[in-house]
Structures are given as C-alpha cells and as structure tokens.
PDB file of N, CA, C and O in Angstrom:
ATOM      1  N   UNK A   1      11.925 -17.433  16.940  1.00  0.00           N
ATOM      2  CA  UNK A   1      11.501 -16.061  16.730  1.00  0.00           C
ATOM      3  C   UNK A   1      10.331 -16.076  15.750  1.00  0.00           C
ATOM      4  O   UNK A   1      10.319 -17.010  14.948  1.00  0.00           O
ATOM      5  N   UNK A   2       9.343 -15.174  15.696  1.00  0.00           N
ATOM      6  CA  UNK A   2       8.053 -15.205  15.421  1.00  0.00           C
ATOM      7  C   UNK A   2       8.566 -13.878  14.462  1.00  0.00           C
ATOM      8  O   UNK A   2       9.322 -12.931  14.679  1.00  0.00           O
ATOM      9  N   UNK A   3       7.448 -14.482  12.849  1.00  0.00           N
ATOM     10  CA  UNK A   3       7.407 -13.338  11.959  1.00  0.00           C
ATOM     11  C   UNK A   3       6.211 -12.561  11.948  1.00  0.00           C
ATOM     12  O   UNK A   3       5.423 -12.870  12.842  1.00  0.00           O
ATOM     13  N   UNK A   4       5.944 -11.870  11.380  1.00  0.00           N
ATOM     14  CA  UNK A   4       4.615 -10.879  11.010  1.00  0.00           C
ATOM     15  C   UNK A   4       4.965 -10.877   9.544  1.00  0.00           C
ATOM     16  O   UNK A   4       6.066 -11.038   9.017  1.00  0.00           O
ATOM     17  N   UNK A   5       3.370 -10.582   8.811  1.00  0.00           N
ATOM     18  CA  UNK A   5       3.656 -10.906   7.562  1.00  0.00           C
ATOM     19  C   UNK A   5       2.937  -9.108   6.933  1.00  0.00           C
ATOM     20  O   UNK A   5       1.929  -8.516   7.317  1.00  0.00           O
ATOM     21  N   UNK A   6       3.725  -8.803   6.129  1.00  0.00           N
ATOM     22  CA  UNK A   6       3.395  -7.466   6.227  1.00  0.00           C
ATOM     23  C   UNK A   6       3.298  -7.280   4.487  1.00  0.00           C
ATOM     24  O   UNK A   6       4.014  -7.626   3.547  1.00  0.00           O
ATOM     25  N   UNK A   7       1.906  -6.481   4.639  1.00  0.00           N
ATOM     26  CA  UNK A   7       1.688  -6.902   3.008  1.00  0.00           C
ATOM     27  C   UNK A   7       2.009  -5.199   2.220  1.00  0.00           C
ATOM     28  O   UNK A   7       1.773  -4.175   2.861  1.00  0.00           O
ATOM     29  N   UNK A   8       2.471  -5.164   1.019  1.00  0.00           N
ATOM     30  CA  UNK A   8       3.224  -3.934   0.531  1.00  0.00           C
ATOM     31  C   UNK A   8       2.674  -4.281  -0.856  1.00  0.00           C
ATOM     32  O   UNK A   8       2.961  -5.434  -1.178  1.00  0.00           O
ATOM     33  N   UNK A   9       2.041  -3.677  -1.664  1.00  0.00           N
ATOM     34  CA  UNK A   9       1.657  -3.230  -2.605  1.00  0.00           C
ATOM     35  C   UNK A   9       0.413  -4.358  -3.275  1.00  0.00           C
ATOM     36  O   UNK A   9      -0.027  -5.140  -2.433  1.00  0.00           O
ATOM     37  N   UNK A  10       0.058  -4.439  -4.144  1.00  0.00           N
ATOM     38  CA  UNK A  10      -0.827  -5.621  -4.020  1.00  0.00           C
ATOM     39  C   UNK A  10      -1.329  -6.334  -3.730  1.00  0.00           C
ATOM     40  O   UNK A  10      -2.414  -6.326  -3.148  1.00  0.00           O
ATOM     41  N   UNK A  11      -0.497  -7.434  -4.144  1.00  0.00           N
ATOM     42  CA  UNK A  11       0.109  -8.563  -3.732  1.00  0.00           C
ATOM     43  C   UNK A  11       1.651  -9.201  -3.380  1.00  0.00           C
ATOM     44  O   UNK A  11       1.958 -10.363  -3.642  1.00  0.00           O
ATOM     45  N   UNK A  12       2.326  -8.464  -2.899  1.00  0.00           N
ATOM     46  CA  UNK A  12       3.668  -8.682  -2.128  1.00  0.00           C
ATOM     47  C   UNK A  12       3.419  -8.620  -1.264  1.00  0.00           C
ATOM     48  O   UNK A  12       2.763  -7.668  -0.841  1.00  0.00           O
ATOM     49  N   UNK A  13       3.868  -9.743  -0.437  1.00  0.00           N
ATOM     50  CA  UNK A  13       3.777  -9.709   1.297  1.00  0.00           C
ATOM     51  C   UNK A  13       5.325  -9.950   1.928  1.00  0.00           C
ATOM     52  O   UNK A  13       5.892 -10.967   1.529  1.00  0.00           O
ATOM     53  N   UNK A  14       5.748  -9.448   2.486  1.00  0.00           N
ATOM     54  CA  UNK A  14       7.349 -10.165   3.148  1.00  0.00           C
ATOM     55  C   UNK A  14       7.028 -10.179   4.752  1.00  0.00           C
ATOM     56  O   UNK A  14       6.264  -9.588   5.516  1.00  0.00           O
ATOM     57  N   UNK A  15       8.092 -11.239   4.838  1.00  0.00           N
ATOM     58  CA  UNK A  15       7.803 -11.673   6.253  1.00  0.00           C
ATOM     59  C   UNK A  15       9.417 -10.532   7.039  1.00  0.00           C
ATOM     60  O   UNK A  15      10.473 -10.249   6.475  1.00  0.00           O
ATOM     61  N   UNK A  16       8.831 -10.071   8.788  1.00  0.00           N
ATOM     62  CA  UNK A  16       9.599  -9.813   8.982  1.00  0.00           C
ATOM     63  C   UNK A  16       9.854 -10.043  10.558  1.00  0.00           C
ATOM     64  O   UNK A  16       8.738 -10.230  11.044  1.00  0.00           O
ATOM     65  N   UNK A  17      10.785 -10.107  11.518  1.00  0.00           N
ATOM     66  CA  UNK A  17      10.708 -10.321  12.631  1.00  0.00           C
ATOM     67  C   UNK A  17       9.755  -9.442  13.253  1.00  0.00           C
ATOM     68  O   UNK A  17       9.478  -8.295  12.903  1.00  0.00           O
ATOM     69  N   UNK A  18       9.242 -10.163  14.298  1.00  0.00           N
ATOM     70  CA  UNK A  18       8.065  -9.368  14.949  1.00  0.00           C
ATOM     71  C   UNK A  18       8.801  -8.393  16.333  1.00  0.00           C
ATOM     72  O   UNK A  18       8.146  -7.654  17.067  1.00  0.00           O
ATOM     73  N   UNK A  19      10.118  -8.603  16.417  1.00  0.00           N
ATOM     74  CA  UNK A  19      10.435  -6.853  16.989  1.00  0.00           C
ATOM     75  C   UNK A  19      10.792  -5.902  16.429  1.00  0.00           C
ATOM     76  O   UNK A  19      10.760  -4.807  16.992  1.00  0.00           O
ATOM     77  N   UNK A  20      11.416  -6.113  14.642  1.00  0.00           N
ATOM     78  CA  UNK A  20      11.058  -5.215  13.813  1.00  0.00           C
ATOM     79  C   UNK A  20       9.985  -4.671  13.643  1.00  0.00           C
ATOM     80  O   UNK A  20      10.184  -3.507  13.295  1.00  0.00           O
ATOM     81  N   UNK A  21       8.457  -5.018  13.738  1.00  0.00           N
ATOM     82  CA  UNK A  21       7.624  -4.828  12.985  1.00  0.00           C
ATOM     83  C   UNK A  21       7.468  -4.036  14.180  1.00  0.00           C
ATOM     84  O   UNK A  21       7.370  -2.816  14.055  1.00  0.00           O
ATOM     85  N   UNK A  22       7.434  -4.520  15.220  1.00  0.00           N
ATOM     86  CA  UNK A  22       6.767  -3.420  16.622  1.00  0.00           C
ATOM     87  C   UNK A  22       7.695  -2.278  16.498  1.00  0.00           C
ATOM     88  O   UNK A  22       7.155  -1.215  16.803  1.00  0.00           O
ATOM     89  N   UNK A  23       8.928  -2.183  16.141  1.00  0.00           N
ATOM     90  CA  UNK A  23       9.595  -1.171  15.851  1.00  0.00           C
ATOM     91  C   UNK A  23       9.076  -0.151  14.572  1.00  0.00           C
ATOM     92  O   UNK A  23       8.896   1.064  14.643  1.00  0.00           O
ATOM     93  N   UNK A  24       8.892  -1.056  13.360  1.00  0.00           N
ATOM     94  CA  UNK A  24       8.240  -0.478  12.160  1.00  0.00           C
ATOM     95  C   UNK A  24       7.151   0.046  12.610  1.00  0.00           C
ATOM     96  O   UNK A  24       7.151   1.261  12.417  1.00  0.00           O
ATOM     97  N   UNK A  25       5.953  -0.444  13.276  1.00  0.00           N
ATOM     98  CA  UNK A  25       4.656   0.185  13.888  1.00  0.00           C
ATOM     99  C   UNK A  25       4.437   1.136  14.829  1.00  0.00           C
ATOM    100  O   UNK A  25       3.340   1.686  14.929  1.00  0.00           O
ATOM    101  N   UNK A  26       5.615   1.462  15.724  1.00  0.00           N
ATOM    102  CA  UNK A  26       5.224   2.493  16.782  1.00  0.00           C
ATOM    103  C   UNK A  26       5.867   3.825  15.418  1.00  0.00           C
ATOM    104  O   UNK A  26       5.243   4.873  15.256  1.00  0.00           O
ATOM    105  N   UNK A  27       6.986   3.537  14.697  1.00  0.00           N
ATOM    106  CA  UNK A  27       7.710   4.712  13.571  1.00  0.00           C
ATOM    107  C   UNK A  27       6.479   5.310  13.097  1.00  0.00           C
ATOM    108  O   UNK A  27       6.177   6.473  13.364  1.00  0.00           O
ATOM    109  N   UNK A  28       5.601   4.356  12.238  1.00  0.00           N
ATOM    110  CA  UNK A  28       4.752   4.144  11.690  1.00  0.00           C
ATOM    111  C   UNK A  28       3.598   5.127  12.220  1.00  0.00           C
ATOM    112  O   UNK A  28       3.223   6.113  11.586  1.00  0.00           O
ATOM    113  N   UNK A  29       2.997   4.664  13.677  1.00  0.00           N
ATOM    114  CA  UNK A  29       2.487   5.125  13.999  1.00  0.00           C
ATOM    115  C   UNK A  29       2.469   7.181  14.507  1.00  0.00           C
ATOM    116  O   UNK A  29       1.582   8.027  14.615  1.00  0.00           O
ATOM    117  N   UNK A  30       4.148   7.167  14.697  1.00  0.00           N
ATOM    118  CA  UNK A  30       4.397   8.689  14.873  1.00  0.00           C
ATOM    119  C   UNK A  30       4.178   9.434  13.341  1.00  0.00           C
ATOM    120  O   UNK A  30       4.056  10.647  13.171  1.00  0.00           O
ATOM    121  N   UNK A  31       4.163   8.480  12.376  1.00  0.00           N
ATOM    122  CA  UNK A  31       4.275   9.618  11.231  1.00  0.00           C
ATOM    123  C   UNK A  31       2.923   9.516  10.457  1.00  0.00           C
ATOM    124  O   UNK A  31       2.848   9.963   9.312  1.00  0.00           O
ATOM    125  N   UNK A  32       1.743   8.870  11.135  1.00  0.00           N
ATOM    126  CA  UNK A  32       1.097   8.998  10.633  1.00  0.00           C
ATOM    127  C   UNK A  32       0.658   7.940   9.845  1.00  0.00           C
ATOM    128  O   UNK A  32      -0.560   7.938   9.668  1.00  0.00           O
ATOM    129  N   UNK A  33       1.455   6.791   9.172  1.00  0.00           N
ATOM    130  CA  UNK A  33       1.865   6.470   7.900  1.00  0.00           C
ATOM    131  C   UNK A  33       1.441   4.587   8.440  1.00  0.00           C
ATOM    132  O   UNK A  33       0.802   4.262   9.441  1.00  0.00           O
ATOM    133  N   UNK A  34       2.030   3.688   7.426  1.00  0.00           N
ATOM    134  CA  UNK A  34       1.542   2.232   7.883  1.00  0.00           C
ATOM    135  C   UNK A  34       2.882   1.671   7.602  1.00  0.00           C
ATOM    136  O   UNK A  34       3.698   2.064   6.768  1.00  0.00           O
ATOM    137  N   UNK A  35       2.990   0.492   8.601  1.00  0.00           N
ATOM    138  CA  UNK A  35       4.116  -0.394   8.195  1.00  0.00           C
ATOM    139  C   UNK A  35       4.339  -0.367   6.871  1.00  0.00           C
ATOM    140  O   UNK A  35       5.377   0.150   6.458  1.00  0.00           O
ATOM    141  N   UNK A  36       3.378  -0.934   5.966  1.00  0.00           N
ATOM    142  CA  UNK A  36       3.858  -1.206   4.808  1.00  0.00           C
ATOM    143  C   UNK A  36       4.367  -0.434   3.608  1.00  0.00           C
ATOM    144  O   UNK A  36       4.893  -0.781   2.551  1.00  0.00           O
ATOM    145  N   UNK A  37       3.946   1.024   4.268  1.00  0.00           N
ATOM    146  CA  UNK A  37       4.722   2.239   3.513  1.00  0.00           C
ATOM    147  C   UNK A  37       5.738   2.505   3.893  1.00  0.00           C
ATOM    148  O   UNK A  37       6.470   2.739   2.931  1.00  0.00           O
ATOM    149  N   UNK A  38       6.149   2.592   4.650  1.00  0.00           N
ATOM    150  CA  UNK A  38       7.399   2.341   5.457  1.00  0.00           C
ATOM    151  C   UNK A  38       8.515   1.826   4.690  1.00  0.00           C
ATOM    152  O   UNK A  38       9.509   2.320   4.158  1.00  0.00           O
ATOM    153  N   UNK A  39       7.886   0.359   4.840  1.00  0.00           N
ATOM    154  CA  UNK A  39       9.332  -0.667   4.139  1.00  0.00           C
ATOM    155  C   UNK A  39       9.152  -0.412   2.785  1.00  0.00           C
ATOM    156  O   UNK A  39      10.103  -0.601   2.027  1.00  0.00           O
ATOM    157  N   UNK A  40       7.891   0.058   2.277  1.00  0.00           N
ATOM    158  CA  UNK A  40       8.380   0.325   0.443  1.00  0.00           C
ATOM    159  C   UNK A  40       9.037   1.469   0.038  1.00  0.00           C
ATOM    160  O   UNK A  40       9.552   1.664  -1.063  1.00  0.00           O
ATOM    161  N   UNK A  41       8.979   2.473   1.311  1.00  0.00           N
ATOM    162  CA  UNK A  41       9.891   3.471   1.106  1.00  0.00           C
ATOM    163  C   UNK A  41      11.706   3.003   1.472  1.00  0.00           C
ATOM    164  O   UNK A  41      12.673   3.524   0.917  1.00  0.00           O
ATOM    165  N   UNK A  42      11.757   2.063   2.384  1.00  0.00           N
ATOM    166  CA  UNK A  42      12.996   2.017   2.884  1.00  0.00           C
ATOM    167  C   UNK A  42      13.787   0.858   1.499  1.00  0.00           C
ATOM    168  O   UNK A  42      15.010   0.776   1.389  1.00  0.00           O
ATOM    169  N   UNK A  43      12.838   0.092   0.600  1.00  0.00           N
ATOM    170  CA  UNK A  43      13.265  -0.762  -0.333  1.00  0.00           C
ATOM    171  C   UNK A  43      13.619   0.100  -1.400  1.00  0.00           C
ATOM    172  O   UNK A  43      14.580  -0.163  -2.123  1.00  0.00           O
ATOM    173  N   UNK A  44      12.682   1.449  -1.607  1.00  0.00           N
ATOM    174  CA  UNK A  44      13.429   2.532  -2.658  1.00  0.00           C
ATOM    175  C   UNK A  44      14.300   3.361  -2.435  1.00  0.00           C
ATOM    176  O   UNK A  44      14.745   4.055  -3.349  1.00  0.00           O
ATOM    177  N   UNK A  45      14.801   3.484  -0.963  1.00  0.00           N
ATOM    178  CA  UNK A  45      15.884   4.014  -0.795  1.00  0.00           C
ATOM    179  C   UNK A  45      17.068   2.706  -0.954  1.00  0.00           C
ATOM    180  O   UNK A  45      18.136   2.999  -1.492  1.00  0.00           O
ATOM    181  N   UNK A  46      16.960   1.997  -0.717  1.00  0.00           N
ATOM    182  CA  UNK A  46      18.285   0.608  -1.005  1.00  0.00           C
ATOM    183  C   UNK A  46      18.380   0.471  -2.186  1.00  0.00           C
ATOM    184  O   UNK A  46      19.507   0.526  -2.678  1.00  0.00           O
ATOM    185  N   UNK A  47      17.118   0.226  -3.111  1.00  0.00           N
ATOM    186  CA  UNK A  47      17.018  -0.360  -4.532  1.00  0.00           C
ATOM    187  C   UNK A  47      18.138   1.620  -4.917  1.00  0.00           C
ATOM    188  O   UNK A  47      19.324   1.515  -5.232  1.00  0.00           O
ATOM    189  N   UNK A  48      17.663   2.703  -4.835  1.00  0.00           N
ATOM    190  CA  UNK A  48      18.283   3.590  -5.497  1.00  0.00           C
ATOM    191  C   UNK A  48      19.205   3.854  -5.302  1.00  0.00           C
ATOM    192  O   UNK A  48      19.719   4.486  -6.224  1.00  0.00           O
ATOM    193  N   UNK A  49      20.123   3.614  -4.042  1.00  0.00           N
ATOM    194  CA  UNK A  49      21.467   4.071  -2.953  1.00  0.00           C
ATOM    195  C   UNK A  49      22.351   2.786  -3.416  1.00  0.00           C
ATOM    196  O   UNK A  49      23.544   3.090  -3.383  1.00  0.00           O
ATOM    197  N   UNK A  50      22.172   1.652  -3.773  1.00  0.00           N
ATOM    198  CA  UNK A  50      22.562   0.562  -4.370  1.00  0.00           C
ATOM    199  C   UNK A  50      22.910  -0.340  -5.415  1.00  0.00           C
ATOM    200  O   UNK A  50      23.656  -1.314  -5.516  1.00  0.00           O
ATOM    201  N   UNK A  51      21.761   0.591  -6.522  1.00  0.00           N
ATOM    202  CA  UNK A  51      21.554   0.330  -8.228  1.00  0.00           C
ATOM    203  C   UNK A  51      22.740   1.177  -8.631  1.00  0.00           C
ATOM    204  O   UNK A  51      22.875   2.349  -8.280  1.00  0.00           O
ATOM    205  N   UNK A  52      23.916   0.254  -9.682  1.00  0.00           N
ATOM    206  CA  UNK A  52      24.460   1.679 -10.477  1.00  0.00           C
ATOM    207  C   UNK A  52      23.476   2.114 -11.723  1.00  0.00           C
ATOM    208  O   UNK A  52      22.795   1.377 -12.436  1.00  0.00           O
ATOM    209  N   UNK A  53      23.619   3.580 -11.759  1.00  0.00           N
ATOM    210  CA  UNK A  53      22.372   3.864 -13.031  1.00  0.00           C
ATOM    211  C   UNK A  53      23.258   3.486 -14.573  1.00  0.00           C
ATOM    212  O   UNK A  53      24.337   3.885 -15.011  1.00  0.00           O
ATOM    213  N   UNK A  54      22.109   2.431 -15.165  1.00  0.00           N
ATOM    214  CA  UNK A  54      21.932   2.284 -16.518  1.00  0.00           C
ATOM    215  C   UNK A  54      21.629   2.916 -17.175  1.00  0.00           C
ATOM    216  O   UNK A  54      20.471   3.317 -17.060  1.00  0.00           O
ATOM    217  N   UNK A  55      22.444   3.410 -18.265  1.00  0.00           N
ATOM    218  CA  UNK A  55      21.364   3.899 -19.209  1.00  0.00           C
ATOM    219  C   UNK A  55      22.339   3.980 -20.568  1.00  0.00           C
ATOM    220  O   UNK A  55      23.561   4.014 -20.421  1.00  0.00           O
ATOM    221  N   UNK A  56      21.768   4.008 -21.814  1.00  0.00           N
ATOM    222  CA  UNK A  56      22.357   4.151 -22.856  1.00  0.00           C
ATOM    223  C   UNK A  56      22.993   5.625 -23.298  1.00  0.00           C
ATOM    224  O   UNK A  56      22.470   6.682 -22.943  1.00  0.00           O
ATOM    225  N   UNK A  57      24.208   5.552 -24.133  1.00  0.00           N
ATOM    226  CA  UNK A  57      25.072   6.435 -24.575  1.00  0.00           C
ATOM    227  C   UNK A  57      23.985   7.477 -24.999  1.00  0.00           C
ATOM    228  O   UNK A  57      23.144   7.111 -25.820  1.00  0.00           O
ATOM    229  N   UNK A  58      23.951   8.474 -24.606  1.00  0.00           N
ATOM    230  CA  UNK A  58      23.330   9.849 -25.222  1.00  0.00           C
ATOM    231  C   UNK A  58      21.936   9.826 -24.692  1.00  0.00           C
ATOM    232  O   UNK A  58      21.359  10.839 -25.091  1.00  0.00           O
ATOM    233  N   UNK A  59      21.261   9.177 -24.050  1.00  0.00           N
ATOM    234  CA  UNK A  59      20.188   9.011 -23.729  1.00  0.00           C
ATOM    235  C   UNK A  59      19.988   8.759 -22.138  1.00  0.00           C
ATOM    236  O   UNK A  59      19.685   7.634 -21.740  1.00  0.00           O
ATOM    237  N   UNK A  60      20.147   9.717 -21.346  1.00  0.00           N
ATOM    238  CA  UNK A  60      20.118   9.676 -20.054  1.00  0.00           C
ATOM    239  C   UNK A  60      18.878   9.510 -19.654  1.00  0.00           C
ATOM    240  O   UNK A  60      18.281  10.581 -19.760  1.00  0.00           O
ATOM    241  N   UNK A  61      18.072   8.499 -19.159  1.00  0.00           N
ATOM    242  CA  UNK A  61      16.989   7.962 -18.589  1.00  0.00           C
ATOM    243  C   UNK A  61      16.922   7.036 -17.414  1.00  0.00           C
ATOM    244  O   UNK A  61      17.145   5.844 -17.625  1.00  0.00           O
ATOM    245  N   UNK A  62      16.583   7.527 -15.947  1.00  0.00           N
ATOM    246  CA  UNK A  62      16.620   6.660 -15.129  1.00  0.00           C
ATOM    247  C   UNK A  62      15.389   6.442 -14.716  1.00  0.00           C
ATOM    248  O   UNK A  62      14.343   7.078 -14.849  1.00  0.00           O
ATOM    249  N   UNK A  63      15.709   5.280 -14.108  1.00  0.00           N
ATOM    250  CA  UNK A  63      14.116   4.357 -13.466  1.00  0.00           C
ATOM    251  C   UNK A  63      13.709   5.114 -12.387  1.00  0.00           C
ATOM    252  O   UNK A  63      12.552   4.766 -12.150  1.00  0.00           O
ATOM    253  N   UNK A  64      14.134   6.165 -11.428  1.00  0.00           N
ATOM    254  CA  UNK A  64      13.912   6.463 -10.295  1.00  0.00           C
ATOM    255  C   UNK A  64      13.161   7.861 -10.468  1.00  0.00           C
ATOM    256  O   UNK A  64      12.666   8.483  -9.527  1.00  0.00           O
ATOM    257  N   UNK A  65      13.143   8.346 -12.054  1.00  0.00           N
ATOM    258  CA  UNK A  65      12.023   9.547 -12.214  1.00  0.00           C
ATOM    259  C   UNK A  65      12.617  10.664 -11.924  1.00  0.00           C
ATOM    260  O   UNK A  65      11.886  11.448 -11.319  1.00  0.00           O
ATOM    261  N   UNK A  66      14.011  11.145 -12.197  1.00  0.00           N
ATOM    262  CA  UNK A  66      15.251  11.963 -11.923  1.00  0.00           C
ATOM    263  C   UNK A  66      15.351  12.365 -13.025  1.00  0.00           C
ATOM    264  O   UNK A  66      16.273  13.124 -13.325  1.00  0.00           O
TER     265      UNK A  66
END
C-alpha cells in the first residue's frame, strides 16, 4: 500500500494511506478547504475529546482557549 505525504503546519508532514488521502481530498475538496486542514482539524478534535484537562487548584486554564 502506497502513502501520500501530507504536509500540516510548517514543517510537520505525516504520511497517510493513499485511499485515505483520496478520501481526505474529494472532503476537502467539497468544503472548500485542503487536506492538510482537514487532518489538523481532526488531530484537535482527538488531542481535545481525549486530553483530561489539567490545570491547577483555583486557577482554571485550558490549552484549548475555553
């Protein structure tokens, strides 16, 4: 199976199967938007749906800008 290398913010690139990506690209393509926004949106929905929130006693501060 063959990857595509799909580059997301800088310099981060992740590799992903290339019938994902044709899947990621036609999505992609209906919304307007690019693969690689895509998966950095779908990594901040996991990273936030997945993280328990930290934060110190009396000082409610989360990373997600809430």
């Amino acid at each position: 199976m063959s990857h595509v290398k799909i580059m997301i913010g800088k310099r981060q690139v992740i590799e992903v199967p290339e019938d994902l990506y044709k899947e990621l690209a036609r999505i992609a393509e209906a919304t307007g938007r690019t693969p690689g926004e895509i998966v950095v949106d779908l990594i901040g929905i996991f990273v936030k749906t997945h993280t328990p929130a930290v934060f110190a006693e009396d000082y409610p501060y989360s990373d997600f800008g809430e």
